[in-house]
PDB file with one MODEL, atoms N, CA, C and O in Angstrom:
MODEL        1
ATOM      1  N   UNK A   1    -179.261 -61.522  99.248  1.00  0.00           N
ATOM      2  CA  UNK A   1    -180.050 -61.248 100.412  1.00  0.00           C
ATOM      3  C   UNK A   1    -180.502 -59.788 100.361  1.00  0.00           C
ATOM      4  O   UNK A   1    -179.753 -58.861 100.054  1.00  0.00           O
ATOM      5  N   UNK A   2    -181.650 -59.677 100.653  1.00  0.00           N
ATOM      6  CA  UNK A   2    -182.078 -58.221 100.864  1.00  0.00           C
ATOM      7  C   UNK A   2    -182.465 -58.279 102.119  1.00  0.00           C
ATOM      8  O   UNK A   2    -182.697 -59.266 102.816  1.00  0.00           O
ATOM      9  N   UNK A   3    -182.558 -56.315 102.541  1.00  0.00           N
ATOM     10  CA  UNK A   3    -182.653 -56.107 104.011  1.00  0.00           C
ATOM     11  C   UNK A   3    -183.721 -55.470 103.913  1.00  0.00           C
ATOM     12  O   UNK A   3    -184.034 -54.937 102.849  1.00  0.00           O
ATOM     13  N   UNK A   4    -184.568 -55.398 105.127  1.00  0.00           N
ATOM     14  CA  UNK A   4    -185.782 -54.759 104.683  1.00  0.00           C
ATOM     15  C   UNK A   4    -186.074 -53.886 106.042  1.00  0.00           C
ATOM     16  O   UNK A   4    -185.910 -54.322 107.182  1.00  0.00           O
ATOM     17  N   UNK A   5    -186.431 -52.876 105.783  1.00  0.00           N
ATOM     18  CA  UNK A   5    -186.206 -51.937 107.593  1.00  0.00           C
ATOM     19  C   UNK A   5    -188.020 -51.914 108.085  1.00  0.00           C
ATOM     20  O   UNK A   5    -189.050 -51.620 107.477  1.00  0.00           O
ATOM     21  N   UNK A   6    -187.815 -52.238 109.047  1.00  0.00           N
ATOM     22  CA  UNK A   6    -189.101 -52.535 110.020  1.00  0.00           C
ATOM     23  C   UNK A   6    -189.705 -51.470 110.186  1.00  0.00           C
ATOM     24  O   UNK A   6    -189.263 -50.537 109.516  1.00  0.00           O
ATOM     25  N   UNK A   7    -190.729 -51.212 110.964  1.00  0.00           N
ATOM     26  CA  UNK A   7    -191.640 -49.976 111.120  1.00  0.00           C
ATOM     27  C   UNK A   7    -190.755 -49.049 112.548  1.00  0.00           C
ATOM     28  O   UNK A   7    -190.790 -47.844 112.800  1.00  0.00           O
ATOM     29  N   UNK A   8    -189.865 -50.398 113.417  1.00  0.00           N
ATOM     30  CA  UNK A   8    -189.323 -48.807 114.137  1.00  0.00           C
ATOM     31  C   UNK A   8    -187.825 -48.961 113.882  1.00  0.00           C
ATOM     32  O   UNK A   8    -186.898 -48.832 114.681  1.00  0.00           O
ATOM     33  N   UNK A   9    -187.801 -49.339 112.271  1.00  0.00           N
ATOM     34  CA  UNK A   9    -186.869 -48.476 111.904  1.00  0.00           C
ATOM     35  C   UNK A   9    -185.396 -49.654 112.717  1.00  0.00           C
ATOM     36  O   UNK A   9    -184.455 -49.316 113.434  1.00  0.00           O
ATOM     37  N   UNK A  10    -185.757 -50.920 112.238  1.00  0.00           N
ATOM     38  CA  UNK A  10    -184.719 -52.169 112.848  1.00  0.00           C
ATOM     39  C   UNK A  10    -184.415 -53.046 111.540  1.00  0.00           C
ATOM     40  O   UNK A  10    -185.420 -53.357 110.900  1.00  0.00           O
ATOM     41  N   UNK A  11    -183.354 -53.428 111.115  1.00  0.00           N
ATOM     42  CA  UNK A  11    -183.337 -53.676 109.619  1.00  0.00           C
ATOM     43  C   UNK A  11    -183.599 -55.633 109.963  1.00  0.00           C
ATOM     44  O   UNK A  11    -183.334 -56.388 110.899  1.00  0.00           O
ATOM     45  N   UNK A  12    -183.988 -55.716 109.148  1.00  0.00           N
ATOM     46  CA  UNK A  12    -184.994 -57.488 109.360  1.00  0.00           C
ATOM     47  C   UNK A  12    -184.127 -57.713 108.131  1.00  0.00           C
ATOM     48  O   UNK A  12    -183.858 -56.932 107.219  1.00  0.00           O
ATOM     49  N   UNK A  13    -183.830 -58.727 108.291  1.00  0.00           N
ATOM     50  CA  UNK A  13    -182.926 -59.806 106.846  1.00  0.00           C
ATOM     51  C   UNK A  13    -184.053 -60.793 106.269  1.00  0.00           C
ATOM     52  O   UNK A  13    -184.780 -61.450 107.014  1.00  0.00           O
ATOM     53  N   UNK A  14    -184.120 -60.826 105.030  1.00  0.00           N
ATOM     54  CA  UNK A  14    -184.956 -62.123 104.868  1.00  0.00           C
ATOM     55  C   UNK A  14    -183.946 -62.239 102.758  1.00  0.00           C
ATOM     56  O   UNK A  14    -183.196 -61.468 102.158  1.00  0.00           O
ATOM     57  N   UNK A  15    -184.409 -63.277 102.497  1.00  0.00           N
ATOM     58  CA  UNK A  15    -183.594 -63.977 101.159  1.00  0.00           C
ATOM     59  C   UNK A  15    -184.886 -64.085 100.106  1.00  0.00           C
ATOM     60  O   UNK A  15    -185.870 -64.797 100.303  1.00  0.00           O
ATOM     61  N   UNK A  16    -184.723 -63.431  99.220  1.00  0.00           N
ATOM     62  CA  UNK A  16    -185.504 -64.160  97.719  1.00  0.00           C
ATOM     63  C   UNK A  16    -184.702 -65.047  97.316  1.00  0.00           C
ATOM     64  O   UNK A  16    -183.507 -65.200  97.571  1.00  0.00           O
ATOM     65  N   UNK A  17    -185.624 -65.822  96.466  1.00  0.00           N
ATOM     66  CA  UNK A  17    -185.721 -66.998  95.736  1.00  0.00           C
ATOM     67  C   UNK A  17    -185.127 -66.704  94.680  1.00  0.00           C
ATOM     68  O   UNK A  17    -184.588 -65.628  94.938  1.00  0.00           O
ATOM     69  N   UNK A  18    -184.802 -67.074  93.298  1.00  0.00           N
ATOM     70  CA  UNK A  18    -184.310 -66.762  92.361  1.00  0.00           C
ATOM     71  C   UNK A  18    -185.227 -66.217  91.318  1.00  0.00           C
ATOM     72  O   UNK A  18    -185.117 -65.403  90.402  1.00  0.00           O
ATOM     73  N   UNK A  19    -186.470 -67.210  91.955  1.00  0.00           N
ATOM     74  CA  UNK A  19    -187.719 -67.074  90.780  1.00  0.00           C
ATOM     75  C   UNK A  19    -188.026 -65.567  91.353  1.00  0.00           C
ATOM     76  O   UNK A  19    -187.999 -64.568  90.635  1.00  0.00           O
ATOM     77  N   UNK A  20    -188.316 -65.557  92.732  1.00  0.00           N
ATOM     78  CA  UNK A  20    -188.810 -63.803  93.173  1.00  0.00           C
ATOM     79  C   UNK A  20    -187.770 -62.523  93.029  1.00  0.00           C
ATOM     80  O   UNK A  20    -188.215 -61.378  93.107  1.00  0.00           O
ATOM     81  N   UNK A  21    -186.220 -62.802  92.793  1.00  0.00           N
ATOM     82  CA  UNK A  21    -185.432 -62.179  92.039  1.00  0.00           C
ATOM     83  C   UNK A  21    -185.510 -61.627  90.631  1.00  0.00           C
ATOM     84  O   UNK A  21    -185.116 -60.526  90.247  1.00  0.00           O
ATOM     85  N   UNK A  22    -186.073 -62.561  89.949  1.00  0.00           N
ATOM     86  CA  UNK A  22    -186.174 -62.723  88.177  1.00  0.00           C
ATOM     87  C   UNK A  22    -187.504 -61.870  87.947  1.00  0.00           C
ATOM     88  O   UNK A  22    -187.621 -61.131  86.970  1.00  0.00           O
ATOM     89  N   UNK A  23    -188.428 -62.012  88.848  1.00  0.00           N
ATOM     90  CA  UNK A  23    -189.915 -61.800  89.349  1.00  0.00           C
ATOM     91  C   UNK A  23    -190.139 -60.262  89.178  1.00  0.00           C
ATOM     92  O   UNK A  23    -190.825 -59.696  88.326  1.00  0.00           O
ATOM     93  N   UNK A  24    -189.064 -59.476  90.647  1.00  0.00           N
ATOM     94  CA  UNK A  24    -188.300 -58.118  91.131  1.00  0.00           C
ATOM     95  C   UNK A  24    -188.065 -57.302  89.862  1.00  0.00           C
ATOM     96  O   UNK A  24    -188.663 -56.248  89.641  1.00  0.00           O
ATOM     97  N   UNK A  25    -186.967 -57.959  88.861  1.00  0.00           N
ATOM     98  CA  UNK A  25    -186.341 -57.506  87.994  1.00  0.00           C
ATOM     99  C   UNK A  25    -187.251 -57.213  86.736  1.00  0.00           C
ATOM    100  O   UNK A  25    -187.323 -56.041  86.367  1.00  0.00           O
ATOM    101  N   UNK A  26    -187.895 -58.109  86.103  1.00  0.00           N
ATOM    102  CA  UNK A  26    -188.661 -58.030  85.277  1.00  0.00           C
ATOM    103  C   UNK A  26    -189.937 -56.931  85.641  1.00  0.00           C
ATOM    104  O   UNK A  26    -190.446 -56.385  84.662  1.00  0.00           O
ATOM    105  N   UNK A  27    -190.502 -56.567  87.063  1.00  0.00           N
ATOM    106  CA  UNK A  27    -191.471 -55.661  86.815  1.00  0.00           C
ATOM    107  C   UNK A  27    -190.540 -54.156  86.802  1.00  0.00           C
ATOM    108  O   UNK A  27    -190.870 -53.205  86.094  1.00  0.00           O
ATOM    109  N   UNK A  28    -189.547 -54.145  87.555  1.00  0.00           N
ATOM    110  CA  UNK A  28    -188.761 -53.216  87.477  1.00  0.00           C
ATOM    111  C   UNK A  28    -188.348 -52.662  85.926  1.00  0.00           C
ATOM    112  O   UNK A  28    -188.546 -51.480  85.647  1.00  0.00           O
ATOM    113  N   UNK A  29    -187.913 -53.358  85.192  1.00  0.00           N
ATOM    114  CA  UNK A  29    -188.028 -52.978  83.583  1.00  0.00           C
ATOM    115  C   UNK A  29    -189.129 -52.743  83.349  1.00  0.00           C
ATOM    116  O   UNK A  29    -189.348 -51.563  83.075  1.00  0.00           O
ATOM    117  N   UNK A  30    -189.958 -53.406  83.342  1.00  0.00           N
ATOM    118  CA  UNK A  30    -191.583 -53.380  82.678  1.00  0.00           C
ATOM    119  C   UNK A  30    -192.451 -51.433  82.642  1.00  0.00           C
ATOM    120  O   UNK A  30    -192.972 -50.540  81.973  1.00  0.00           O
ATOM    121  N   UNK A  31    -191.946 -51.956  84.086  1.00  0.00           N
ATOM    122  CA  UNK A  31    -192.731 -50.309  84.655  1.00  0.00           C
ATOM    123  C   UNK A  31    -191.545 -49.002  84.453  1.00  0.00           C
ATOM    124  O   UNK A  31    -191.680 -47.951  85.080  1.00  0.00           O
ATOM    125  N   UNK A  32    -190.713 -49.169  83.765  1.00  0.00           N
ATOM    126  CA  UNK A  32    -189.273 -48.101  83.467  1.00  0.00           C
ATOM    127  C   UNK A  32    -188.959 -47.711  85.083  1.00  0.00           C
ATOM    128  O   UNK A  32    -188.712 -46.513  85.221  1.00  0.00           O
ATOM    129  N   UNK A  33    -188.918 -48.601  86.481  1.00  0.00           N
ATOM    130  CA  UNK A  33    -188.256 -48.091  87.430  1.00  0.00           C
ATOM    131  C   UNK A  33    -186.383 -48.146  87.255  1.00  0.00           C
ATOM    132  O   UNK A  33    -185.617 -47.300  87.716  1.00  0.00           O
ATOM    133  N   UNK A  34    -186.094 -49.053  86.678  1.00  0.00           N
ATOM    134  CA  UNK A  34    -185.034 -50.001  86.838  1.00  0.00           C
ATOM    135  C   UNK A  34    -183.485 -48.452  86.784  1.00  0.00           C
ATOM    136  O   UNK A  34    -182.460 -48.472  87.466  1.00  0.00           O
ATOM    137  N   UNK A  35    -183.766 -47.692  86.079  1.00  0.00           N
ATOM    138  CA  UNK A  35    -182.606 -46.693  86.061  1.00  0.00           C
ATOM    139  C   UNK A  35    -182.919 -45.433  86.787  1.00  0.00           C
ATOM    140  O   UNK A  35    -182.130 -44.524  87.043  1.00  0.00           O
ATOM    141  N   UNK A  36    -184.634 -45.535  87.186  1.00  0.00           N
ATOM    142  CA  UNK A  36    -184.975 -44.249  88.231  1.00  0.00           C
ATOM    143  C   UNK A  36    -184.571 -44.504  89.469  1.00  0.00           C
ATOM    144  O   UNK A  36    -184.729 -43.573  90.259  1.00  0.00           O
ATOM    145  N   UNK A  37    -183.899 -45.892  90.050  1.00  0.00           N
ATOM    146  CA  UNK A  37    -184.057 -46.766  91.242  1.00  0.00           C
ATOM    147  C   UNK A  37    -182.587 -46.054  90.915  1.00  0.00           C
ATOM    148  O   UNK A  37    -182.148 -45.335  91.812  1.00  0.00           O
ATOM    149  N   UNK A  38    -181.808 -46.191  89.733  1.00  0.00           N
ATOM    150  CA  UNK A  38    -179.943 -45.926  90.571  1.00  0.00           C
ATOM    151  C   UNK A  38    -179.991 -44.892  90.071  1.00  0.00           C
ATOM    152  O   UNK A  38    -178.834 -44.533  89.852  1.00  0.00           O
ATOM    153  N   UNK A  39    -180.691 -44.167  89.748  1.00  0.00           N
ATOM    154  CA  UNK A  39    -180.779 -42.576  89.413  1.00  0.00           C
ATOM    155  C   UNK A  39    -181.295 -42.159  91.237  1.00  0.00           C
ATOM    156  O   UNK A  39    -180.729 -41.095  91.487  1.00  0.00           O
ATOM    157  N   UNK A  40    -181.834 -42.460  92.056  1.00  0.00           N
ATOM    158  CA  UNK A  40    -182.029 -41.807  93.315  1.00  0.00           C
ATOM    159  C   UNK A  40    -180.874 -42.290  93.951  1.00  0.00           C
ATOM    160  O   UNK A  40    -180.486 -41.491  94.803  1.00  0.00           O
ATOM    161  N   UNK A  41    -179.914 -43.678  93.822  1.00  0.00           N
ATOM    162  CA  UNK A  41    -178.880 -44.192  94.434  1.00  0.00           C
ATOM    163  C   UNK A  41    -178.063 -43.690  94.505  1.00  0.00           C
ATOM    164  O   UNK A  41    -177.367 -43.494  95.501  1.00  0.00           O
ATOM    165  N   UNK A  42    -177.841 -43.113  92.739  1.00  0.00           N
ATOM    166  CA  UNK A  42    -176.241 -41.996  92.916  1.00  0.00           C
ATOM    167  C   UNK A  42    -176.946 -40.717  93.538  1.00  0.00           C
ATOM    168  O   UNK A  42    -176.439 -40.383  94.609  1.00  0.00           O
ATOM    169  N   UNK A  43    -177.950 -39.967  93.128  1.00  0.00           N
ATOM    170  CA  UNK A  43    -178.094 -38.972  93.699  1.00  0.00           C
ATOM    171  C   UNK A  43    -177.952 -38.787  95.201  1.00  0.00           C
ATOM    172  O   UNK A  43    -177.599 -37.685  95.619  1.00  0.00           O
ATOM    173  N   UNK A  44    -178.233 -39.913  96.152  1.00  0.00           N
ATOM    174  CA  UNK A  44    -178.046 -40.107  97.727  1.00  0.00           C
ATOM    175  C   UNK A  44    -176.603 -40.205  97.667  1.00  0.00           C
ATOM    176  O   UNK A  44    -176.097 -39.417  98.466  1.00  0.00           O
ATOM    177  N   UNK A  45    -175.626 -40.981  96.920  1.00  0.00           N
ATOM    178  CA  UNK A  45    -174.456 -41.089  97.154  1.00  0.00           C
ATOM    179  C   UNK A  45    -173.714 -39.747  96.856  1.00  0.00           C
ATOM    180  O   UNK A  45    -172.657 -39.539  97.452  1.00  0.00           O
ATOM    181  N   UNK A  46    -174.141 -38.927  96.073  1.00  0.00           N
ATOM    182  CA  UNK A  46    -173.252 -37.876  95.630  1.00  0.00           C
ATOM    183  C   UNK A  46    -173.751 -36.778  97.129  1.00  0.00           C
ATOM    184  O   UNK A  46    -172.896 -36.163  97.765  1.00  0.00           O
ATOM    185  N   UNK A  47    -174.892 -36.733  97.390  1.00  0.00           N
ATOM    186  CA  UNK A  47    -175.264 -36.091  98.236  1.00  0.00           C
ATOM    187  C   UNK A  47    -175.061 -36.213  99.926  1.00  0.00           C
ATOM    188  O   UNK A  47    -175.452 -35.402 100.766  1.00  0.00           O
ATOM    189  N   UNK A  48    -174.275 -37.574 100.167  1.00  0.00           N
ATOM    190  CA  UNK A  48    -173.745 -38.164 100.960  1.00  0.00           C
ATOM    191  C   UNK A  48    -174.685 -38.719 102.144  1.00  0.00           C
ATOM    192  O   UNK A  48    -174.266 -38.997 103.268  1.00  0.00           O
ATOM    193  N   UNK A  49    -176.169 -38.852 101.671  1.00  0.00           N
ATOM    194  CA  UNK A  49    -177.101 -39.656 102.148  1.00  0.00           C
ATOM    195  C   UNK A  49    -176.327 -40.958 102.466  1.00  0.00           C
ATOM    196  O   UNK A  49    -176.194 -41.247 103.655  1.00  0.00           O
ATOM    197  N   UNK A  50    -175.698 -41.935 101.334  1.00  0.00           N
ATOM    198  CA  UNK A  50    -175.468 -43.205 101.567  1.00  0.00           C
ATOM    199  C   UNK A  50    -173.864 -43.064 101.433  1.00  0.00           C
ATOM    200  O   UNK A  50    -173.545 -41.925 101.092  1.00  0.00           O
ATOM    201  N   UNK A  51    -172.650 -44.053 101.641  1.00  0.00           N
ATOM    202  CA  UNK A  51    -171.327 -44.159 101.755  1.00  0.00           C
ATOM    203  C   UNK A  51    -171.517 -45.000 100.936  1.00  0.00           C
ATOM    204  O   UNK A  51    -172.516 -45.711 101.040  1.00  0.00           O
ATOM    205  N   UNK A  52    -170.600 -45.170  99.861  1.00  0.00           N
ATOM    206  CA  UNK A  52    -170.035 -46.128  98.944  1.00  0.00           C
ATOM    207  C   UNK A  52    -168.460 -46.026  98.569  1.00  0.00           C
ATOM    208  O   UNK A  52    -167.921 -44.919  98.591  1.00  0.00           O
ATOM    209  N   UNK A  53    -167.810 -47.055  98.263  1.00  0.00           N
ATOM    210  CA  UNK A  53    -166.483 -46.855  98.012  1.00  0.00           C
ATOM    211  C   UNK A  53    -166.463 -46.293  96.079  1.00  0.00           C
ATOM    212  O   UNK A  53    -167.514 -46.608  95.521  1.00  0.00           O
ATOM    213  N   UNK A  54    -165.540 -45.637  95.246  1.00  0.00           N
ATOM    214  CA  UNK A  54    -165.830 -45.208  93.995  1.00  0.00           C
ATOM    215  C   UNK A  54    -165.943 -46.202  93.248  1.00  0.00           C
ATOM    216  O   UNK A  54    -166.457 -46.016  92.145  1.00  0.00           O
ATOM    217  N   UNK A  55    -165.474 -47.625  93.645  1.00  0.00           N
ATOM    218  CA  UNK A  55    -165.278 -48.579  92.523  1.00  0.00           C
ATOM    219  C   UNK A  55    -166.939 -49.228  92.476  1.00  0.00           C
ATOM    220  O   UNK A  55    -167.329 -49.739  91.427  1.00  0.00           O
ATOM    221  N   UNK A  56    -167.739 -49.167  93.534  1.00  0.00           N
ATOM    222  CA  UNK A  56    -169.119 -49.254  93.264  1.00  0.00           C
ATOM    223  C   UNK A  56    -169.689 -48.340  92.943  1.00  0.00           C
ATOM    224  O   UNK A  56    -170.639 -48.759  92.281  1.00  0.00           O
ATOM    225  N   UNK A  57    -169.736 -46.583  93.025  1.00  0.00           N
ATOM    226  CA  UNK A  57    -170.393 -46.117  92.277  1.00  0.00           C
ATOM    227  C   UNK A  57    -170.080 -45.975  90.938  1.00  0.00           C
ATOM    228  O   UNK A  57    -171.088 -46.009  90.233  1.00  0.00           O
ATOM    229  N   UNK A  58    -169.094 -45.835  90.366  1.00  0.00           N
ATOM    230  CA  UNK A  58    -168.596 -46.058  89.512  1.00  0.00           C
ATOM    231  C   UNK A  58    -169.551 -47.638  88.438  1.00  0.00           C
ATOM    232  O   UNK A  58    -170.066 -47.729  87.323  1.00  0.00           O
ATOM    233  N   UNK A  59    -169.393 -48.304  89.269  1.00  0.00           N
ATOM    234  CA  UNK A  59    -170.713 -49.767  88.924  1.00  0.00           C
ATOM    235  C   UNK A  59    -171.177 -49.232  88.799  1.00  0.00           C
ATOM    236  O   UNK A  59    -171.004 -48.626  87.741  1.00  0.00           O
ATOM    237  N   UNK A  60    -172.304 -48.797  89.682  1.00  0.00           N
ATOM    238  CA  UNK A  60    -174.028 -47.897  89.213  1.00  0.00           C
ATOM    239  C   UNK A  60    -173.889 -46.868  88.365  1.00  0.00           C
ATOM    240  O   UNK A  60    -174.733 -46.793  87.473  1.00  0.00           O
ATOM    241  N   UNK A  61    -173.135 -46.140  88.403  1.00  0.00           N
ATOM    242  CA  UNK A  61    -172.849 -45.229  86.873  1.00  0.00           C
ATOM    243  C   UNK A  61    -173.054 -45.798  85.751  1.00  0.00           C
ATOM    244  O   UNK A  61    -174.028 -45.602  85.024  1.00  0.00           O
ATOM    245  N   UNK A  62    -171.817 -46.799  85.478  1.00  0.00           N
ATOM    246  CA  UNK A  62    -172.004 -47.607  84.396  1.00  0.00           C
ATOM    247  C   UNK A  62    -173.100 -48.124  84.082  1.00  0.00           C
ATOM    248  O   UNK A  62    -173.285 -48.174  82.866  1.00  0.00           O
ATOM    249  N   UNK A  63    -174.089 -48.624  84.866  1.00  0.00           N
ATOM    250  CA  UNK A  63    -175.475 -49.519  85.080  1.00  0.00           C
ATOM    251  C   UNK A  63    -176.211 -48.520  84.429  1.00  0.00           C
ATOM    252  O   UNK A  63    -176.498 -48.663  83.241  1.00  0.00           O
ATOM    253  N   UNK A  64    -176.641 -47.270  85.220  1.00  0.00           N
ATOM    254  CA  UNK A  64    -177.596 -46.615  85.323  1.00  0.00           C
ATOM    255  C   UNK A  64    -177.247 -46.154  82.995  1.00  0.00           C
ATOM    256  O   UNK A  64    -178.058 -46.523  82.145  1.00  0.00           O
ATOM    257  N   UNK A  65    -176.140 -45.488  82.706  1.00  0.00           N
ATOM    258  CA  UNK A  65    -176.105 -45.091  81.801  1.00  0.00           C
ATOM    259  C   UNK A  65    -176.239 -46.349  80.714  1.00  0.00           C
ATOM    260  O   UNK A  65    -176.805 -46.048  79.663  1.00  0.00           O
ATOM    261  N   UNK A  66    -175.764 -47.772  80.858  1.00  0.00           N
ATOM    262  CA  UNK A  66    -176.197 -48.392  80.211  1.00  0.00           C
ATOM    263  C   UNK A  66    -177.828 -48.799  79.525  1.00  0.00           C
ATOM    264  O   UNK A  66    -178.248 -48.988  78.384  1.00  0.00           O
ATOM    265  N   UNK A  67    -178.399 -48.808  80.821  1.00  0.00           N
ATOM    266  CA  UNK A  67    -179.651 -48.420  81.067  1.00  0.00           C
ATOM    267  C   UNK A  67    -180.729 -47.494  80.145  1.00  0.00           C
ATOM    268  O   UNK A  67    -181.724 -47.823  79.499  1.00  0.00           O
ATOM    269  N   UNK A  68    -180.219 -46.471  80.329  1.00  0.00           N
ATOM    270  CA  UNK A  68    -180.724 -45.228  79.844  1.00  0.00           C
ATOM    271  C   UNK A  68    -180.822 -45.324  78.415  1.00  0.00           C
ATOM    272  O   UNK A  68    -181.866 -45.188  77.778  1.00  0.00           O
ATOM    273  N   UNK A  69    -179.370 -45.633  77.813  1.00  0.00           N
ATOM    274  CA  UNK A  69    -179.170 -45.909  76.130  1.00  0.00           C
ATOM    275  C   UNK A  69    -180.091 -46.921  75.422  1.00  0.00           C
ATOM    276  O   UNK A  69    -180.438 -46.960  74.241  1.00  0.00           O
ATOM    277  N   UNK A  70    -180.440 -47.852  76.615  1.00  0.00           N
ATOM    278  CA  UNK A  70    -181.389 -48.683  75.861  1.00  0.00           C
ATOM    279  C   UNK A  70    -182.944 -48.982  76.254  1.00  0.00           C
ATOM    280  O   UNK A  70    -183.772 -49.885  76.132  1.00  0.00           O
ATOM    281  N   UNK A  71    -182.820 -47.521  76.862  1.00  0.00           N
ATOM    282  CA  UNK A  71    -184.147 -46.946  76.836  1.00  0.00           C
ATOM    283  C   UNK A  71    -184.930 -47.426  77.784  1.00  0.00           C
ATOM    284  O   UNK A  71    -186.120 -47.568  77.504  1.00  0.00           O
ATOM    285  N   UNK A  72    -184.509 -47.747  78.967  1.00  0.00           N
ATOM    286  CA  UNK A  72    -185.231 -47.794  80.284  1.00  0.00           C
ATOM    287  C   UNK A  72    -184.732 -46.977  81.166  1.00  0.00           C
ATOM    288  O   UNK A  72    -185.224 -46.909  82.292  1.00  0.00           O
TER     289      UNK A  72
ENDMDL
END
């Protein structure tokens, strides 16, 4: 499920599909967003914009540097 925040700022729920998941992901590689997207994630988390517990940033660490090595 993704959340999506409204214009005054009220978070609206709505669900992709699997196909509009696969859809998401693939332009996200395509266009090299895919490690700039958890490259601003940790940077908010380290900066304490967003709260995460370590065992998920720790995830996006791993992600983001996996990422990187293979050149996205």
């Amino acid at each position: 499920m993704m959340r999506v925040q409204g214009e005054e700022h009220m978070e609206k729920e709505f669900v992709l599909t699997r196909e509009e998941e696969n859809l998401l992901l693939d332009i996200l590689f395509q266009q090299n967003y895919a490690s700039e997207i958890l490259a601003v994630e940790l940077t908010d988390i380290e900066n304490g914009l967003k709260q995460t517990d370590v065992t998920q940033y720790k995830k996006i660490t791993r992600l983001f540097y996996r990422l990187k090595n293979k050149g996205y």
